[in-house]
N, C-alpha and C positions, 0 to 999 in steps of 0.2 A: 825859423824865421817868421815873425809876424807877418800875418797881411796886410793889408792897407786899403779901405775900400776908399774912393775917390767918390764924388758926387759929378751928376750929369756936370757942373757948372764948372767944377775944377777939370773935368775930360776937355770939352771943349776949346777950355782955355792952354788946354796942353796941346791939343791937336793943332790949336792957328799956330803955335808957337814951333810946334814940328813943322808947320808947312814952312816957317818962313826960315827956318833952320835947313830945310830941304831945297827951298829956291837960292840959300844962297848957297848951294855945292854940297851938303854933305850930306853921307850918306844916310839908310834909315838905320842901320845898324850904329850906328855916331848918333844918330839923333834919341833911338831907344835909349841908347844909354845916357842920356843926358837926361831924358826926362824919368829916368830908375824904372822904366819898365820894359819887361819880354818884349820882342819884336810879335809874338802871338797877339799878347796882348793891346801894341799898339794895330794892329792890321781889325782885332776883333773890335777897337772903338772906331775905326776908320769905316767898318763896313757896319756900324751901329751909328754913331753919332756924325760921319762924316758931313758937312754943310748945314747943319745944324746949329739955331741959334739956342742961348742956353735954355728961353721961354720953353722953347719947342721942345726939348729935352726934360723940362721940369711936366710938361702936358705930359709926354710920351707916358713918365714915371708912374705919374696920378692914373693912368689908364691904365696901364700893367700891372696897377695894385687892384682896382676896382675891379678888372677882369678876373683876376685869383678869389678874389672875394666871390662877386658871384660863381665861379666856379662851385667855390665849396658851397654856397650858400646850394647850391642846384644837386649835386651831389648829396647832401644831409636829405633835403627833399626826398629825392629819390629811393634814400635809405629808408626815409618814414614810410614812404607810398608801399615800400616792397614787406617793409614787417607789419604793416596793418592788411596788406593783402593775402599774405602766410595766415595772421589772424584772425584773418575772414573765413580762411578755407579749412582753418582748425587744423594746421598743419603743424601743429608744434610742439 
């Protein structure tokens, strides 16, 4: 079975659409299945995206990529710092 990855914009708009499927009577287990995903899955965007407008979801996204980047960016660093300082000490 293929996956299907969704965008912050299309979650959101599935979550109003669960809530209002939810206020009028049915269940979450009725409502997962209408919108074709696991109930894991809906509870994981609920405690991700819940009250969340889409902007705030596209920010969230932009931030969570920037941060990986620097990550690695800090990481390669560190890698430098530590084989020029083996290099220094003629450790090698």
């Amino acid at each position: 079975m293929k996956r299907k990855r969704h965008s912050p914009e299309q979650i959101i708009r599935m979550l109003r659409s669960a809530e209002q499927l939810l206020n009028q009577g049915q269940k979450v287990a009725d409502v997962c299945r209408a919108l074709e995903v696991s109930a894991a899955t809906y509870h994981r965007w609920q405690q991700l995206y819940g009250g969340m407008r889409a902007t705030e979801a596209n920010r969230l996204k932009e931030l969570e990529q920037e941060n990986s980047r620097l990550k690695r960016l800090l990481a390669d660093a560190e890698l430098d710092k530590a084989m020029l300082k083996e290099l220094a000490e003629g450790n090698f």
